[in-house]
BABAPA-537935 format. One record per residue (C-alpha): x, y, z; residue in one letter. Coordinates in nm, 2 decimals, padded with zeros to 4 digits. Example, Ala and Ser with C-alpha at 12.3 -4.5 7.8 and 13.67 -1.06 7.14 Angstrom:
! residues 2
u,v,w,type
01.23,-00.45,00.78,A
01.37,-00.11,00.71,S
! end
This chain:
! residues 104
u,v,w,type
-13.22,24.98,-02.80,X
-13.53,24.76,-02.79,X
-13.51,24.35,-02.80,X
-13.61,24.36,-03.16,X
-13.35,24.61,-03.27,X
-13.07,24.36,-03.12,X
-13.29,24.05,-03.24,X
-13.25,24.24,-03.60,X
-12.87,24.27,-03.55,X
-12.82,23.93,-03.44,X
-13.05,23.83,-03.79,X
-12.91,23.99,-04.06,X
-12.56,23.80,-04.03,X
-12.71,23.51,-04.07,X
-12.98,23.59,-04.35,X
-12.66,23.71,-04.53,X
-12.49,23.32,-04.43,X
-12.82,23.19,-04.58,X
-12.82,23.37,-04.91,X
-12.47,23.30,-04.98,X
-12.54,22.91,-04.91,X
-12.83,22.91,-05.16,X
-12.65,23.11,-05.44,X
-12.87,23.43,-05.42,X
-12.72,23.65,-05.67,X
-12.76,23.95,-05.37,X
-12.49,23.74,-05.15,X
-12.17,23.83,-05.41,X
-12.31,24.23,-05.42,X
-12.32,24.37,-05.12,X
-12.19,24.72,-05.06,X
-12.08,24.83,-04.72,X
-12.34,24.98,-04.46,X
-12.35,25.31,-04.38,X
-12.20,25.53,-04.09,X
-12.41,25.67,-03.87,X
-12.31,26.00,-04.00,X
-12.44,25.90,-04.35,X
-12.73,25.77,-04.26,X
-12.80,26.07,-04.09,X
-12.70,26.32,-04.36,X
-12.89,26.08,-04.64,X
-13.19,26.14,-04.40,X
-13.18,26.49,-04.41,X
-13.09,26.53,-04.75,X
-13.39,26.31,-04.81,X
-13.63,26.48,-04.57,X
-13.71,26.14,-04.42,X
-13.70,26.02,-04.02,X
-13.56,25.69,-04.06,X
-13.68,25.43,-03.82,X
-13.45,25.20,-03.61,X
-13.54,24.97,-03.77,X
-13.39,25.06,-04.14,X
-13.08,25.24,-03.97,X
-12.99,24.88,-03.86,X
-13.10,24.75,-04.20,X
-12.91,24.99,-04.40,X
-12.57,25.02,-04.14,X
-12.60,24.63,-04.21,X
-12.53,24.71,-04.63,X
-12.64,25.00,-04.79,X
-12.80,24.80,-05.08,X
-12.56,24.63,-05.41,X
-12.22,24.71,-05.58,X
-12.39,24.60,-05.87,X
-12.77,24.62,-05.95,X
-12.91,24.32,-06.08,X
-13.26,24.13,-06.06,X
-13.33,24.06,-05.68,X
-13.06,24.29,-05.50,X
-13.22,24.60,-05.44,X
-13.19,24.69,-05.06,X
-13.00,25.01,-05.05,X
-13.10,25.36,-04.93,X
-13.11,25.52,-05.25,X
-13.43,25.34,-05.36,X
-13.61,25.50,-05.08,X
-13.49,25.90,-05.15,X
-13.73,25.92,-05.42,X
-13.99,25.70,-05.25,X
-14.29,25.85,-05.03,X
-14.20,25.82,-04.65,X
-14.45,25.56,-04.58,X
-14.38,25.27,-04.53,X
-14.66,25.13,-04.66,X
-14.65,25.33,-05.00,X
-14.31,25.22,-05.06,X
-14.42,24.86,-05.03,X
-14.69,24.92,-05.25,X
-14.48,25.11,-05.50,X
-14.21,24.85,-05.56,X
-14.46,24.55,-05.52,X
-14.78,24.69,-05.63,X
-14.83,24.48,-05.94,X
-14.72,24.14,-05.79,X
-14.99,24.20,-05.52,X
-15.30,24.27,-05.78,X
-15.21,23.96,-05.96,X
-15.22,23.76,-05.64,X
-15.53,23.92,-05.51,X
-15.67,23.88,-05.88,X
-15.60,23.50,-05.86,X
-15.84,23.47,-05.56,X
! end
């Protein structure tokens, strides 16, 4: 595994610290990662190659227990989501970004 992938894994414990010391509603909801085995059958299922990069995210916690305003990380919003990247981004945070750029 590369640096970064172990530099991710060494992270996310303590952004997860960090969020429960400020109150972030995310830090009370998290579900359990996923097995390698689910990850690989939700990629299938999905049609997707999964980076290393969101294994480790999503083998971390597979999003919430409980949706609520700032606490979606799970797998299942990116099923119905266009494998870039880049399009997800802009699908989720499209509108925040044109009012930014429109402020300039």
């Amino acid at each position: 595994m590369p640096d970064y992938d172990a530099r991710l894994e060494e992270l996310l414990p303590r952004l997860e610290q960090l969020w429960a010391q400020l109150g972030a509603p995310i830090a009370d909801q998290l579900a359990p990662g996923l097995t390698e085995a689910e990850l690989s059958a939700r990629e299938r299922a999905a049609g997707l190659s999964l980076p290393a990069e969101l294994r480790i995210w999503w083998g971390w916690h597979d999003g919430v227990r409980r949706l609520q305003p700032g606490t979606r990380l799970g797998l299942e919003s990116l099923v119905c989501a266009p494998p870039s990247l880049e399009q997800l981004f802009l699908q989720h945070y499209g509108d925040e970004l044109a009012a930014l750029e429109a402020v300039r």
